[in-house]
N, C-alpha and C positions, 0 to 999 in steps of 0.2 A: 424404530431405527431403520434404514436406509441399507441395502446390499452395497458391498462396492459394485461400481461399474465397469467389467472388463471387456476388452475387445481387443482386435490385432492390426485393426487400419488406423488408430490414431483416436486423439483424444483431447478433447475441453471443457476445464473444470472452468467456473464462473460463477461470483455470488447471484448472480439473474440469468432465466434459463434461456432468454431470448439470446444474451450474450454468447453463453455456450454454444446455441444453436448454430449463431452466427457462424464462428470461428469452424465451427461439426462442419458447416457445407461446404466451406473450403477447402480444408483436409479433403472431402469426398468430389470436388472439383478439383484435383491433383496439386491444391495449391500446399505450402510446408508448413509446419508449426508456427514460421515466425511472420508468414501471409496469416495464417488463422490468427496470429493474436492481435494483428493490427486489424483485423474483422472485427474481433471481440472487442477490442478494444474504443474502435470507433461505435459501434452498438451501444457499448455498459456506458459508454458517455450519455448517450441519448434518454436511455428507458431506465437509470439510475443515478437523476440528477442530483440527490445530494448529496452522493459518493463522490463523483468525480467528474469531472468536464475535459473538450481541449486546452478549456482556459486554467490548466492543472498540469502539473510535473507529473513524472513518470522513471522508471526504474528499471534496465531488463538484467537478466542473467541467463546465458543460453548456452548450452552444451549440444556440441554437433560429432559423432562417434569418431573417432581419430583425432580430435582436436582438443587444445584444454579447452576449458570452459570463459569464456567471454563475457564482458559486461558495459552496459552502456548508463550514465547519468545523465539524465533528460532532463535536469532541475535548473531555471532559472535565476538569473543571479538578480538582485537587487537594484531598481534603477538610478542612472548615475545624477541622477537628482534626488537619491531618497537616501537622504543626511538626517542626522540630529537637528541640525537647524532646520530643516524641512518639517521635522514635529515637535518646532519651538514650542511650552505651552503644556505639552503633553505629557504625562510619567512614564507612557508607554505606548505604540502603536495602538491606534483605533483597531478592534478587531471584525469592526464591517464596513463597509463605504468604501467609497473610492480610495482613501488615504488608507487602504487593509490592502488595497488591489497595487502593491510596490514593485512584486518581482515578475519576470520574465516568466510566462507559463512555456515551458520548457516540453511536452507530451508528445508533440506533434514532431519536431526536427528527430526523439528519438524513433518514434516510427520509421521515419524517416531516412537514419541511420542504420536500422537495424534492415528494412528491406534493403541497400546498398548490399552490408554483407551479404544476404540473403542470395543475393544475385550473383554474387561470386561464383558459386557453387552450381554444381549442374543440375540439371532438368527444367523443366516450363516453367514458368513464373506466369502469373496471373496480374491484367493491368489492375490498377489501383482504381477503378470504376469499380469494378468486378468486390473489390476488399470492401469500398465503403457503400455500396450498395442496399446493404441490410440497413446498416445507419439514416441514412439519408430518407429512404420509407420511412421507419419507426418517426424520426423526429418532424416528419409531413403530415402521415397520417394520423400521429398520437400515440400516445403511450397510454398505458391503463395505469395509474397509481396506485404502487403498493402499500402496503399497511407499513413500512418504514416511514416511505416519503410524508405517508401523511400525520403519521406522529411525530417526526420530527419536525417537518413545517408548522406542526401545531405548536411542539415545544419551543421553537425559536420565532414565531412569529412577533415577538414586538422586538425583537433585533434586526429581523428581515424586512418587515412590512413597507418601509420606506425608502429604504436601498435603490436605486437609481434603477428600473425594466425588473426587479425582480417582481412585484405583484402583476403586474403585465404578463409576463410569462407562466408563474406558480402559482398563484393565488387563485381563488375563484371568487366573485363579489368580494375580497378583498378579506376572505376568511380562507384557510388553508386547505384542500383540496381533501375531499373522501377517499378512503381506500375504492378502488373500481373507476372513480371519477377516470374523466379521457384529458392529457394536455396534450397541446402540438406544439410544433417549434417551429413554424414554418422558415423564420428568417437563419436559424440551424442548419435545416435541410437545405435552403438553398448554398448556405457557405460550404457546406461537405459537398453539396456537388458541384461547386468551385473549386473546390480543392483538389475533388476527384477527377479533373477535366485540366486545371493547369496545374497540376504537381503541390505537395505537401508545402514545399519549402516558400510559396505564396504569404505564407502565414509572418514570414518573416520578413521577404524582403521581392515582395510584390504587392500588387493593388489591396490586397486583403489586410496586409501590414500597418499599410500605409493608412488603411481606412480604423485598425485596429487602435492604432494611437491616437490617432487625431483625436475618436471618440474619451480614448483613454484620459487625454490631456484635458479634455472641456470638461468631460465631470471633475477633473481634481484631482488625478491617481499622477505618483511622482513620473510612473510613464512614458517613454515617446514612442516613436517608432525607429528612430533612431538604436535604441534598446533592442527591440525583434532585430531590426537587421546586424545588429552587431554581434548576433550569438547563434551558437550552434553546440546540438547536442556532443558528447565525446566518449568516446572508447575508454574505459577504466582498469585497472588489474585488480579483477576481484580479491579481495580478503579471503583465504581458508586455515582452516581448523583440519588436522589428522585426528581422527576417531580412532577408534579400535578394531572398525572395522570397515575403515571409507576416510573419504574426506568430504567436510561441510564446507560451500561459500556462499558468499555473501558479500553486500556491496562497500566499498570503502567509506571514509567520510569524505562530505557532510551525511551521510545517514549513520542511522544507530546500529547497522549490520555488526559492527565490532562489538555489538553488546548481546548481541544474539548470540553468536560463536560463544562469547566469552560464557554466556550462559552453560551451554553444552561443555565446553570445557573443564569448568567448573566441577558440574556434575559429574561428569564422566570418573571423577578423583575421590569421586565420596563413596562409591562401591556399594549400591544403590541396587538390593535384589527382587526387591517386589513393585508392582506398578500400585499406583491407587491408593496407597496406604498414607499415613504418614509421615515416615520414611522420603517416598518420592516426591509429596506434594514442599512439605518444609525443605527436603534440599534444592528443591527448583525454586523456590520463593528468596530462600536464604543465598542461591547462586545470582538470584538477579538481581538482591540490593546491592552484592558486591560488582556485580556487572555495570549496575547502574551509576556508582560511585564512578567508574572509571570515565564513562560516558560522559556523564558529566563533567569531568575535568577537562577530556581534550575531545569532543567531537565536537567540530567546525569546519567553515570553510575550509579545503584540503591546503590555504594557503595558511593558515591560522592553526593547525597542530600541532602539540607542541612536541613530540614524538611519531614517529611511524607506527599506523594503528598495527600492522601486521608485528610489532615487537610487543606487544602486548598479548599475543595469542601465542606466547613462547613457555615453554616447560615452567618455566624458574617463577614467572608471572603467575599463572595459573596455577600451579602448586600453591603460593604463597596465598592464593585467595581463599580455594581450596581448605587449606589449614587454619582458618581463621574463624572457618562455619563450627559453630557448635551443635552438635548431632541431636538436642535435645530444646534447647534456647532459640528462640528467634534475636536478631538485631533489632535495637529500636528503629524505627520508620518514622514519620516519612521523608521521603529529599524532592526535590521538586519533578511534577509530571504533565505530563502533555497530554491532549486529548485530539482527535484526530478520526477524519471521514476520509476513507481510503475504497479500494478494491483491490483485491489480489485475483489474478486469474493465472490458471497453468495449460501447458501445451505441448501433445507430445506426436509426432506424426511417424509413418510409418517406417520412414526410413532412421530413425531412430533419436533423430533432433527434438530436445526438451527444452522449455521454453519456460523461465518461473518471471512474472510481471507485477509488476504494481505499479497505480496510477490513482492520483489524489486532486482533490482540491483545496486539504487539510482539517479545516473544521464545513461543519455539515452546510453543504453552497458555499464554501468556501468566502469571500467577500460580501459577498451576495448580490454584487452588481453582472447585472443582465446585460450586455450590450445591445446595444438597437437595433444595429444597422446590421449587427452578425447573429445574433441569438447565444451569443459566449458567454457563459458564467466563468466569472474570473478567479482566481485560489486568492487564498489570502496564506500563503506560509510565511511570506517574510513578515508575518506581524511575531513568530519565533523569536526575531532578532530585539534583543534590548535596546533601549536608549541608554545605558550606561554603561560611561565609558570603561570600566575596567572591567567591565565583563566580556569572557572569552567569544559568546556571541554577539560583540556590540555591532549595531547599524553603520554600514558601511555603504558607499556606493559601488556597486559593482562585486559585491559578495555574495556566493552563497547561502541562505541560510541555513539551519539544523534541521536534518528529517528523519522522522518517523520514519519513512518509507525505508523496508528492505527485505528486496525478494531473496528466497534462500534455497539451494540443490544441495541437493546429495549424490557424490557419486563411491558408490556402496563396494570393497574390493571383488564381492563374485560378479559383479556388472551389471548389478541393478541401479536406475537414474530413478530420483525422487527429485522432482522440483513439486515446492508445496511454502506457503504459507499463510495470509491472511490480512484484516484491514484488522485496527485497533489504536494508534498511537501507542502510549505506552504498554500496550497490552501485545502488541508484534510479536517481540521477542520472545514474551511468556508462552503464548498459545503457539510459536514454531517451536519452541521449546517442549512443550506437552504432546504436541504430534508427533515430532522426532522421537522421542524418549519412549512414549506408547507404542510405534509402530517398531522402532527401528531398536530398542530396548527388549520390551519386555513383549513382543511378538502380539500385539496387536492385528486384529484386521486393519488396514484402512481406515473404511469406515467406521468403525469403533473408533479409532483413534482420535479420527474430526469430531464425531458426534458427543465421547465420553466429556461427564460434567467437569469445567473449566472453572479456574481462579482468574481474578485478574487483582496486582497489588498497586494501589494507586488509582490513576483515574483516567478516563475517556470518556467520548460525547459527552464532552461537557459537565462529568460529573464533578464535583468540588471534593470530594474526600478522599482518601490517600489511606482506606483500609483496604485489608487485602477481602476483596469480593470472592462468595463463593457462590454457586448455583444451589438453588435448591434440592438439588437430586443429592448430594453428596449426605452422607449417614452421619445423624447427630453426634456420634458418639466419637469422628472424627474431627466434627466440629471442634467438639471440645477440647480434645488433645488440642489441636493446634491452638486454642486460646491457653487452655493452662502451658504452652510453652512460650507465650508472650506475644502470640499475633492479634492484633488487633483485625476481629474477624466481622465479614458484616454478611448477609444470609440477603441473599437477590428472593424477592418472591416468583421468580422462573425459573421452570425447569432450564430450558434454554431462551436464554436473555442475549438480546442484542447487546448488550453491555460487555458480552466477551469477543466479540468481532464476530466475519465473517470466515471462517478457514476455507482451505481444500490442499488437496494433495491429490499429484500424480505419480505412480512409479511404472518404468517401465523392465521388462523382465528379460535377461537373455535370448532365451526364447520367441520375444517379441510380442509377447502378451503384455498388457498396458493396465494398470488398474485404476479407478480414478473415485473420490469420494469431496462431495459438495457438502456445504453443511446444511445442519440443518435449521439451525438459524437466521439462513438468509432467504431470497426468493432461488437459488441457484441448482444448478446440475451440472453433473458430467454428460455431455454428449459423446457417442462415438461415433464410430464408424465400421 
């Protein structure tokens, strides 16, 4: 296992170390946490392509000392051509191809956003050359493919293999790339250094935009550009939760933030004294089916809720879920889950601004379509959305869909900042849940907390089963409890398994000392300074 990472000039957690690095030299070129994550963030695009792209939404949460804490949705809505009648024919959206590639990838206007704020506030700012600089090399010169990219391109390659530039770009002789193998993106690096030379906001409603749709409309994606330019990311009032000893936030809907919180809340009622045991694995499992129930009833587009998610993180709510766990019994399972290829990255610089991020393309390449003319892997989230009509997420033009995605901080009452969580789809919530609870519970390290062996109930990448997964590291003997208490339990043959995401966590300390822990199931690090 891994030391935490501590230092006093600043700090970037990142599931790829290149990313970290990225966002380290920033901080160390005086630039802020929220210039280092648009570093990191344009890097992990490039050297961890089937986590996330530009052609992906993204999520920030950012606390700056004296201020509350801030939040941006960078998520694209659905194109106003992309109707039911649009997938006459179909039971359900295609989940690769052009007709996967519906909604606005949203990533880039939040960068965008979020350096505006940024500028507000005093001292130097760093031009946006300077940010995407590392990007722009990596996806010219090549990246080294890691042992993710290349097991999952092996696993999805007869989903991927004919998708519109993606063998062109991924593939090598038309078989899926070695770990070590080198790709480049050369039509990538030249858009980032378009972007980097006329401004982010190109993407939308400039020559890049413009060129973006066109291509978008020829392959078949409901698409225009009309779409980029009609949208722009927005300022949200984060969602929080009063602890016991802090308050937890998190993003509103469309994302599953309210089930995250709710999760913690939950827990928090069940008086919960030992970590690792029993006890805290079945209350956190048993907190998130009832977390989960809720979610699924009202999270949707923010215009489509059918209550305010912040009244559901209310005493009387939460007590009531709370009283319905039985301390010894599991709940039958399962309800429906999602599976989902993300990144979580965190940021914390010297002057004391925490930065907790996430950015996706949904499932692993997301659509899988490669653009030509830009080198953009496009997301496919809005294939979330149903073709049926009575359902709370049906296919609309111009909606939102449901996201996994949701970064989560802590800010702790002695004045500790923890922004920390992780990629996974339905597994989000679980593993900020497990870190929270480990570190901020029952006094964990850090890096214990990231590292210690993980559940996850349900499924991701693509898994089809909906039991609740455990690592191989955990002791049979608690296996067994939680089966003879009714979990349908299934035994990963990894110690640590990509199958429970990629976590991290930053906290920063009064004092001004920073701790920072990557996990160890990704290629990632904390870099400082």
């Amino acid at each position: 296992m891994q030391h935490t990472c501590q230092a006093l000039g600043g700090m970037v957690v990142a599931p790829h170390h290149l990313a970290a690095q990225a966002g380290r030299d920033v901080l160390r070129d005086g630039g802020s946490a929220v210039e280092a994550m648009v570093a990191a963030a344009a890097t992990i695009a490039v050297v961890y392509p089937h986590m996330n792209s530009i052609g992906g939404d993204g999520f920030w949460l950012v606390h700056q000392p004296g201020r509350a804490p801030w939040a941006i949705d960078a998520s694209g809505p659905s194109a106003a051509l992309a109707s039911r009648e649009f997938y006459a024919g179909h039971s359900s959206i295609p989940s690769r191809g052009a007709a996967a590639a519906l909604s606005v990838a949203g990533t880039l206007s939040g960068w965008e956003l979020a350096l505006q704020r940024c500028a507000e506030g005093p001292g130097r700012r760093l031009p946006l050359e300077r940010l995407l600089q590392d990007a722009i090399r990596h996806a010219r010169d090549g990246i080294v493919v890691s042992a993710s990219q290349s097991a999952l391109t092996q696993a999805k390659l007869h989903e991927l293999r004919d998708v519109p530039g993606f063998a062109d770009v991924f593939l090598r002789d038309a078989r899926a790339p070695r770990p070590g193998d080198i790709v480049r993106q050369p039509a990538l690096a030249q858009t980032l250094a378009h972007l980097a030379h006329v401004g982010l906001d190109d993407f939308y409603r400039g020559s890049l935009g413009a060129s973006v749709g066109a291509e978008l409309e020829r392959l078949g994606s409901p698409l225009r550009t009309e779409d980029l330019r009609q949208w722009r990311a927005e300022f949200v009032e984060p969602l929080q939760l009063r602890v016991r000893d802090g308050v937890v936030y998190n993003l509103p809907p469309s994302t599953q933030g309210l089930a995250s919180l709710m999760i913690l809340g939950i827990f928090e009622r069940l008086g919960i004294a030992q970590a690792e045991g029993f006890e805290h694995i079945h209350a956190l499992v048993e907190s998130t089916k009832r977390a989960f129930r809720v979610r699924n009833r009202v999270v949707s587009d923010p215009r489509r809720v059918p209550q305010p998610a912040q009244s559901l993180l209310l005493d009387p709510v939460l007590d009531a879920l709370a009283a319905d766990i039985d301390p010894a019994h599991a709940l039958p399972w399962p309800e429906p889950a999602d599976p989902g290829d993300t990144v979580w990255m965190g940021a914390v610089d010297r002057d004391g601004c925490a930065v907790s991020f996430i950015q996706s393309v949904y499932w692993e390449f997301g659509s899988g379509v490669v653009l030509r003319d830009s080198g953009i892997t496009w997301q496919n989230r809005g294939i979330s959305f149903s073709l049926d009509q009575r359902d709370l997420n049906v296919l609309e033009p111009g909606r939102k869909p449901f996201h996994t995605l949701n970064p989560a901080l802590a800010l702790f009452d002695d004045g500790r900042v923890m922004p920390y969580g992780t990629m996974g789809g339905d597994g989000q919530p679980q593993t900020q849940a497990a870190v929270f609870t480990r570190y901020a519970r029952f006094g964990m390290a850090l890096q214990q907390a990231v590292d210690a062996p993980r559940w996850l109930l349900g499924r991701t990448w693509g898994d089809a089963s909906t039991t609740l997964k455990l690592e191989a590291r955990f002791d049979e003997a608690l296996v067994e409890r939680l089966r003879d208490a009714g979990h349908v339990v299934e035994r990963l043959p990894q110690s640590y398994s990509d199958t429970m995401g990629h976590a991290g966590a930053l906290v920063r300390h009064p004092d001004g000392r920073i701790e920072g822990a990557a996990d160890a199931r990704s290629d990632g690090a904390a870099a400082a300074v």
